[in-house]
C-alpha positions in Angstrom: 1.4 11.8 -1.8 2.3 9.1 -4.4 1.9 4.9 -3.9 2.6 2.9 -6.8 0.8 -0.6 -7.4 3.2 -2.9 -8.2 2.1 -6.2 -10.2 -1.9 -5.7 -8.9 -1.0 -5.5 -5.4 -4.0 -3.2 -4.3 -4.0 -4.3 -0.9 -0.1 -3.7 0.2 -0.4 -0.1 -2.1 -3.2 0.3 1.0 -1.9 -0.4 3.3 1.3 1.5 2.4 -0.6 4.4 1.8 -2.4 4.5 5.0 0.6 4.0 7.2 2.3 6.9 5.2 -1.3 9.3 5.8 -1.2 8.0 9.7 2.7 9.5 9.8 1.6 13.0 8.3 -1.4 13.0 10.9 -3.8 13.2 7.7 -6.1 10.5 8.7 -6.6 12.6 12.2 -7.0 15.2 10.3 -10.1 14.2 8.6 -11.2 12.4 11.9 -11.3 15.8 13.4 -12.9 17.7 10.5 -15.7 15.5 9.8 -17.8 17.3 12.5 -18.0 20.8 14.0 -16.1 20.8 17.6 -17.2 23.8 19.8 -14.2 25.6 20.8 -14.5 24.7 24.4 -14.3 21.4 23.5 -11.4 22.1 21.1 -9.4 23.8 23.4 -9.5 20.7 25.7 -8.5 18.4 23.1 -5.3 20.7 22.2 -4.7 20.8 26.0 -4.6 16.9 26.3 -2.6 16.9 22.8 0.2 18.9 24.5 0.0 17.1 28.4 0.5 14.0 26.1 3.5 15.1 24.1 5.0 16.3 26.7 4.9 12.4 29.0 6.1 11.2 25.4 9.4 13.2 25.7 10.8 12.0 29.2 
């Protein structure tokens, strides 16, 4: 993943980059990796993850 600054326009290269990292699901990603989830707990979380995709779809 590549964002170019553009005449010292940190902030919008930010911002750009952080909106492209929440479209991949990276920044979840790390959320979720920072700490050790027991797999009972992990197993819920996947469930809700699907009951939620699926309400999206109708």
């Amino acid at each position: 993943m590549e964002v170019k600054v553009h005449d010292g326009q940190v902030e919008k290269a930010l911002k750009i980059l952080k909106r492209q990292m929440a479209k991949e699901g990276l920044l979840k990603e790390l959320k979720k990796r920072k700490f050790y989830e027991k797999p009972s707990v992990k197993k819920k979380r996947k469930q809700q993850e699907a009951r939620k995709k699926r309400a999206g779809k109708k």
